[in-house]
N, C-alpha and C positions, 0 to 999 in steps of 0.2 A: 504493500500500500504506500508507503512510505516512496519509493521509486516510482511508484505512479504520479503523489505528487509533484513529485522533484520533475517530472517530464513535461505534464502537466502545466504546471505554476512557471516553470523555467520558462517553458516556449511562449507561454504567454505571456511574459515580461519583455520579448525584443522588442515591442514599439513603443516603449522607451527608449530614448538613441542616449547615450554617454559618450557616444565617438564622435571624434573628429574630420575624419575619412569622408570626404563629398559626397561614397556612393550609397553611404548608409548601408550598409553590408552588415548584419547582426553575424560574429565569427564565433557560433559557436561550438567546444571543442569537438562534441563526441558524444552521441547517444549513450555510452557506460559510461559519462561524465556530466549528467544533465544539470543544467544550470549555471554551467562555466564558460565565460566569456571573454572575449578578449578584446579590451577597449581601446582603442589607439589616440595616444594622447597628439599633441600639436608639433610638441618633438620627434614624433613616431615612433616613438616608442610602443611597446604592446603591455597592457598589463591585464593580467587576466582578474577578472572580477565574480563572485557567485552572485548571480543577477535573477532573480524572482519575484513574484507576488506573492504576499502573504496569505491573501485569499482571492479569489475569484466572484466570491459574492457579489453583486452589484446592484444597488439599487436604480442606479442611472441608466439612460435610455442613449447614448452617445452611437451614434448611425453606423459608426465606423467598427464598432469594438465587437470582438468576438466575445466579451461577457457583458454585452446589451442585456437589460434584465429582463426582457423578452425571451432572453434566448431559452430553452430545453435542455439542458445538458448537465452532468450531474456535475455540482459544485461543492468545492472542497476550500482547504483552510491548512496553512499550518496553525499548532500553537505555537508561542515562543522558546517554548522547551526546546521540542523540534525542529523546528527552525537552528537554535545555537546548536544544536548536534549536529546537523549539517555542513553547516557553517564551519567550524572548527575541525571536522573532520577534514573538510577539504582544506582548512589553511594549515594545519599541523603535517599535512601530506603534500604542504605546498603546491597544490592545485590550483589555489586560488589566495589572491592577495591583498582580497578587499571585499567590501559588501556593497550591490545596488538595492537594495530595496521598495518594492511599491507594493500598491494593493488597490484590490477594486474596492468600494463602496458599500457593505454589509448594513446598510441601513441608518448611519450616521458616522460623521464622518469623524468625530471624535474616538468613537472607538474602533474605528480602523485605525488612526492614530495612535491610538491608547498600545494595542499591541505589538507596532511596529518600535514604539519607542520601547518597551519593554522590552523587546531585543538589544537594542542598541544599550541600554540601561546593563542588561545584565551581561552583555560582551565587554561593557568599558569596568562596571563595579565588580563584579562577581570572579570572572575570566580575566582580569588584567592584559584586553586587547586594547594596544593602544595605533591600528592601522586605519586604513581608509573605511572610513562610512557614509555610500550616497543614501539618504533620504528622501522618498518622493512624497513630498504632502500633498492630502489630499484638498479637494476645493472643498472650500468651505470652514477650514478646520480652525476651530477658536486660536487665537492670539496666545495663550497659555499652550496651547499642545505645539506652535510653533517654534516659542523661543524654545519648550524644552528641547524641539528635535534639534535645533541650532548648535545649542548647548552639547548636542551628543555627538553628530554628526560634522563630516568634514564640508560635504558639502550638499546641497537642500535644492531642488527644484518643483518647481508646478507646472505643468503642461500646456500651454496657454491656447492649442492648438491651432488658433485661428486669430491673421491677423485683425480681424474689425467683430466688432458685436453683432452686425447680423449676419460674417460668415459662419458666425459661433452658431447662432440660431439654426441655420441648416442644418446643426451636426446633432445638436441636443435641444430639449424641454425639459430637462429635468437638473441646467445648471445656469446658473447666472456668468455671464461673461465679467461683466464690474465687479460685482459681491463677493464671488466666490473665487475667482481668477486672480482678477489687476489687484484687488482690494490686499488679499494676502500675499502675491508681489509685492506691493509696496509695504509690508509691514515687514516684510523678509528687510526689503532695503533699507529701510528706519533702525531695524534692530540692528542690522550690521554696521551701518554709521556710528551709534550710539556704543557698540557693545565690538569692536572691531574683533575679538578671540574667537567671538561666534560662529560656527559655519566658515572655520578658517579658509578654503577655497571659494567661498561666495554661492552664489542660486547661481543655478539656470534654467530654461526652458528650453519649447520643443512646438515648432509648427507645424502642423500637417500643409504641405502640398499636393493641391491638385485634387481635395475631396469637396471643393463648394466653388464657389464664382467669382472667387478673389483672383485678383491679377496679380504681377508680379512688382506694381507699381505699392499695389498693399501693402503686399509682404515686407514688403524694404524698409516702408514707409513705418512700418512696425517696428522691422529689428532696426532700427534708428532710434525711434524712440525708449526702446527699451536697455540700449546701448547710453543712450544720454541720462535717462533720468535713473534706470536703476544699476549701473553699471556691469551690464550684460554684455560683454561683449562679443558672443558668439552665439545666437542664437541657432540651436538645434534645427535641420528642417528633415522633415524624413515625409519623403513621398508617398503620397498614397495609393496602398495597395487593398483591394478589393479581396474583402474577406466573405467565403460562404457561408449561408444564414446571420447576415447581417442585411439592415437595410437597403447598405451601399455594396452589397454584393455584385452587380451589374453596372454602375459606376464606372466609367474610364479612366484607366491610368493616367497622369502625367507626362509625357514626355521626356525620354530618357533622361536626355541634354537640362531638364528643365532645373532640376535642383542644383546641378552642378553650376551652374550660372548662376543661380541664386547665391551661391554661397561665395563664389568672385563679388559678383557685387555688393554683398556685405561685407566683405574684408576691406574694398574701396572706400566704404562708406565708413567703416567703423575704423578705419587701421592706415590708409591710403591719407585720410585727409580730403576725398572726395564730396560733394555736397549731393544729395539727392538729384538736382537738378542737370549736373553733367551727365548723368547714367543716361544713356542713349536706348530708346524703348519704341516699340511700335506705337500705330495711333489705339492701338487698345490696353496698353497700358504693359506687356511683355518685353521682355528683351529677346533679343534676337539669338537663339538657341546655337547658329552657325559660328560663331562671331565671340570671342573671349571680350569680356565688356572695357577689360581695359584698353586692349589692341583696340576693338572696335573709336574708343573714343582718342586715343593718341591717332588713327589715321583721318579723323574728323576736323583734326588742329594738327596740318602741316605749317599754319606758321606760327606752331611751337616747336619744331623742330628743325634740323636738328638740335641735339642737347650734347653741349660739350661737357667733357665727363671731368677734365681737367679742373674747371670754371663750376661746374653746378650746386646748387645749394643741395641739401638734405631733401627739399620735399619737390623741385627739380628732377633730379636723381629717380624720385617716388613713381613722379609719369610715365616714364619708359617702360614700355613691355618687356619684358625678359631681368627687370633689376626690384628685387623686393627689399623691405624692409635691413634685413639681413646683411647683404652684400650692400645698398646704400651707403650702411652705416661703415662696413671695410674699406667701402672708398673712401671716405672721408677722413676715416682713420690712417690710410694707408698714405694720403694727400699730406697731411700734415705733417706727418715725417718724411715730406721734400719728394716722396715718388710722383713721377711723372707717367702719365698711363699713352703710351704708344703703341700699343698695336692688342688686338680681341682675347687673345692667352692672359693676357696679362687678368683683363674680367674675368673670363675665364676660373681662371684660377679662385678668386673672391666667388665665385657661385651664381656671375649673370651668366644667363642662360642666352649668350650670344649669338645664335640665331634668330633671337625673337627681337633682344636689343639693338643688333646691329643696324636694321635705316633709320634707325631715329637718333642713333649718336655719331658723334665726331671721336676722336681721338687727337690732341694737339694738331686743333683747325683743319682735321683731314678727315675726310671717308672713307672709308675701309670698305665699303663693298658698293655695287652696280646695282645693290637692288633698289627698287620701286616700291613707295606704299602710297 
């Protein structure tokens, strides 16, 4: 039974994303290792995580979810007991090197709460685990059940799935987009202001793509906002896929390209120094799926180019296609201790990705290559 749950509860915790990775790939290891995951952080690193729902109950009607409380199928629970045997099984056998934690809705959301922190409660006081704990609170969940999970956990997220209130409304009637959602966003973000040891990784979220009639001009429009006011800087998007015996069972996918462009032009926007208004987007509000958004907008402004690499400031530098954050910062470092950059190896070697950079920069007032953009 036990193994049921674990396969169970496990597979239905992947749409929860904790990765980084554009293509939102849930890697999990091994049927005789259910519930074990491998998160890929921004460094790329892989770090495997035991990733579950505590229970599958759910009172909530969410269109998209394979435990919509509509649904027929027989619903299970760990206790917290069981849960920490698992748990520590796998991390004493070094399987797993951390905990994601969620749960569906059992009828109020406090005492989903109640027993998830109760894990985390008796892995930090009882067990003397002092390792990674993600946290997923549920909407709705009192101000009290948040700081404690804060308090427990390294880092806390809410699902926000949709970026506007009436994409929300498409998805559910059974949860408030403000109330239940932003409202406890934002008290996540008050408490960590106020209380910075809390939730020492911070909150995130998580949008679904591609399950209502939001554009990609929303979307942005969203993780912007939630980049600025609650210091999110990476919003989760995981594309929507179409679960049987659910609402949206019949539902169209996304478009492969789509999330992967999403997630460029978030990092423009959040990380680039971009302004919403440069993303370059069809008349209905999409970006062009073909077309990498920054490429796409450096060959919109050829008389911003080219860019001397010698000469260029820090967020100069940022424009060019093929030169990130990363390597900006090596040139500038590299500049100052008197190097002169003459010839593509020399980027190269710093991590631009010299094909993509090369018609948009100079080298000591010269071009280096015949191509055309």
């Amino acid at each position: 039974m036990e193994i049921q749950k674990l396969r169970i509860l496990g597979e239905a915790s992947q749409y929860d994303l904790c990765n980084y990775v554009s293509l939102n790939q849930e890697n999990f290891t091994s049927k005789n290792l259910p519930g074990i995951y491998h998160a890929r952080t921004q460094s790329g690193c892989q770090v495997p995580l035991f990733k579950t729902l505590m229970s599958n109950h759910c009172t909530n009607d969410c269109n998209y979810c394979i435990n919509h409380c509509h649904n027929k199928f027989e619903r299970m629970e760990f206790s917290p007991d069981e849960l920490i045997s698992v748990f520590l099984h796998y991390y004493q056998n070094h399987y797993a090197e951390g905990l994601f934690l969620s749960s569906g809705m059992p009828g109020d959301a406090d005492r989903a709460m109640e027993n998830m922190l109760e894990v985390a409660r008796k892995l930090r006081l009882e067990h003397e685990y002092g390792g990674y704990i993600h946290l997923k609170i549920i909407p709705g969940a009192s101000y009290d059940m948040i700081k404690r999970a804060m308090n427990l956990a390294n880092r806390v997220s809410v699902n926000l799935e949709s970026a506007t209130s009436s994409g929300f409304d498409e998805l559910t009637s059974t949860k408030d987009y403000h109330n239940d959602v932003l409202r406890r966003m934002k008290w996540i973000g008050r408490l960590k202001k106020r209380h910075p040891q809390l939730a020492p990784s911070g909150q995130s979220t998580q949008l679904i793509v591609g399950a209502n009639d939001e554009t990609d001009q929303d979307i942005l429009k969203r993780a912007q906002w939630l980049n600025k006011h609650l210091d999110i800087n990476l919003s989760y998007l995981s594309p929507f896929q179409p679960i049987e015996d659910t609402p949206l069972e019949k539902h169209t996918q996304p478009e492969d390209k789509r999330t992967p462009r999403l997630y460029q032009a978030q990092f423009l926007l959040n990380s680039y120094d971009f302004s919403s208004d440069e993303l370059i987007l069809d008349d209905n509000g999409f970006l062009f799926l073909d077309e990498d958004p920054k490429l796409l907008w450096a060959r919109s402004h050829p008389d911003l180019f080219p860019v001397e690499v010698n000469e260029a400031s820090f967020k100069e530098l940022l424009r060019v296609p093929g030169i990130g954050k990363i390597s900006a910062k090596k040139i500038i470092a590299a500049r100052r201790t008197g190097m002169k950059f003459t010839k593509l190896d020399d980027l190269k070697n710093l991590g631009v990705v010299v094909k993509r950079a090369d018609p948009f920069i100079q080298l000591n007032q010269a071009h280096q290559t015949t191509l055309q953009f």
